[in-house]
C-alpha positions in Angstrom: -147.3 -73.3 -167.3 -151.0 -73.7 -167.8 -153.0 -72.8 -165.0 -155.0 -76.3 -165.4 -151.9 -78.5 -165.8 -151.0 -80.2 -163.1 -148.3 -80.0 -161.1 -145.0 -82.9 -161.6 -143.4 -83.6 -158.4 -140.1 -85.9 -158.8 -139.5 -87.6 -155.4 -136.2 -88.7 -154.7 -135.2 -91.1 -150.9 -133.4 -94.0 -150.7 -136.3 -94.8 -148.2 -138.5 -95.8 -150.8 -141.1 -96.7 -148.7 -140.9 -92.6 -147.7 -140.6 -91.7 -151.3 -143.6 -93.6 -152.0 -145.5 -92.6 -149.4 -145.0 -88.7 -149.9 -145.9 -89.8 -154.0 -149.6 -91.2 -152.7 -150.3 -88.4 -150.3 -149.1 -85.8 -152.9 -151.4 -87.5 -155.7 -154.2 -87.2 -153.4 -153.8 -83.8 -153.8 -153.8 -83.4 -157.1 -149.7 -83.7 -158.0 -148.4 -86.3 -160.6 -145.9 -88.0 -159.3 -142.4 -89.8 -160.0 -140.5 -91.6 -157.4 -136.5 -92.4 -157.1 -134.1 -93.9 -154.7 -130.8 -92.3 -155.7 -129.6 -89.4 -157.6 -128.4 -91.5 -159.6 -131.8 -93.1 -161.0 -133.1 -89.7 -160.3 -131.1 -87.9 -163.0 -132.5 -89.8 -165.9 -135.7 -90.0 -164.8 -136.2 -86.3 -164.3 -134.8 -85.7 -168.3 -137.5 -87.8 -169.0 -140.3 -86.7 -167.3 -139.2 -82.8 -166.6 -140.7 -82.3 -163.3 -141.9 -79.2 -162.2 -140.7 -80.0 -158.7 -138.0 -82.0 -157.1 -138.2 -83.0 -153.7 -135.0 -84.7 -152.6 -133.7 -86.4 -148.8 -130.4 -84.4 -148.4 -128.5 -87.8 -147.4 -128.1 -90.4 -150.2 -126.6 -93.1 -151.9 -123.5 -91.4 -154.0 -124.5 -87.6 -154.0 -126.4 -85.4 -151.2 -129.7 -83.5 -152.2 -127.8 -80.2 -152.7 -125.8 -81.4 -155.0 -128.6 -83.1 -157.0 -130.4 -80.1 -157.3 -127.3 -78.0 -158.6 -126.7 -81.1 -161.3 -130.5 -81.0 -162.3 -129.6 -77.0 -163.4 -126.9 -77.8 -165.1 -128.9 -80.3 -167.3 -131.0 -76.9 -168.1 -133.8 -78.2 -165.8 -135.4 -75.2 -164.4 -137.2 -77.1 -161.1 -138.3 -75.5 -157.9 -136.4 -78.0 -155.7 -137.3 -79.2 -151.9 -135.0 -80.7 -150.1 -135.6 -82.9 -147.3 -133.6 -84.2 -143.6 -133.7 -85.5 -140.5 -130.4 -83.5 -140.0 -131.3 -79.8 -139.4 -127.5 -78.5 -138.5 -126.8 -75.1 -140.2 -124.2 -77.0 -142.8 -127.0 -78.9 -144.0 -129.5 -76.2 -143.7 -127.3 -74.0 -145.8 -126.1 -76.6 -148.4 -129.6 -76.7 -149.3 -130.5 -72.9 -149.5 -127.1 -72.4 -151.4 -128.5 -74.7 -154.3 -131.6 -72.8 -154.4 -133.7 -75.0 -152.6 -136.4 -74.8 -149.9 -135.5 -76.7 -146.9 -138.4 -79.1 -144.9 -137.1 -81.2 -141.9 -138.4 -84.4 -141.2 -140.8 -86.0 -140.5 -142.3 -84.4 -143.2 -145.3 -82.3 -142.7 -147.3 -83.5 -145.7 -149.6 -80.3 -146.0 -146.7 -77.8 -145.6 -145.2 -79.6 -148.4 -148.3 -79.5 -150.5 -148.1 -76.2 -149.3 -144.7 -75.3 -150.3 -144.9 -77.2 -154.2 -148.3 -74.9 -154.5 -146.7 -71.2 -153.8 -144.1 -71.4 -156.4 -144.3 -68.6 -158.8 -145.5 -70.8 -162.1 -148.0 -72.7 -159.7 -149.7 -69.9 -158.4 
């Protein structure tokens, strides 16, 4: 990735109002942004836009964020994924790690996020 490109975060919450929310604040900082309520809407949207970065709510509609993030691979997406929750119990915890994602509890700590998206390897 070009070091002046910038980054493409895909937000996905059934909480729109969160998604959107975590879209504006992200924007402000310099991140182009895509927003989702399901996995279901998620999935097309991130074949068409290719996001760099997915960050996901564990818990939603249909599918859990893990799971997302392992079905966005198998599309031959290669995304640095961030997966959100309000539930921090080790299954959950672990779910995530196991699909190769980094874990953030809420509420969301907008410049940790920031934070995390901008220390990925092809960021950096």
């Amino acid at each position: 990735m070009a070091a002046d490109r910038l980054r493409s975060v895909l937000i996905i919450d059934d909480n729109i109002g969160l998604a959107e929310n975590i879209a504006e604040i992200l924007e402000l900082d310099g991140f182009v942004t895509a927003v989702a309520a399901s996995a279901e809407e998620a999935l097309p949207k991130a074949r068409e836009t290719t996001p760099d970065v997915v960050v996901t709510d564990y818990r939603l509609p249909g599918a859990n964020g893990a799971s997302l993030v392992r079905q966005l691979r198998t599309l031959g997406l290669q995304v640095h994924a961030v997966v959100i929750s309000a539930y921090t119990d080790d299954r959950t915890i672990a779910d995530a790690r196991d699909a190769g994602a980094t874990f953030v509890p809420k509420p969301v700590d907008f410049g940790m996020l920031g934070r995390i998206i901008r220390s990925q390897p092809a960021y950096a």
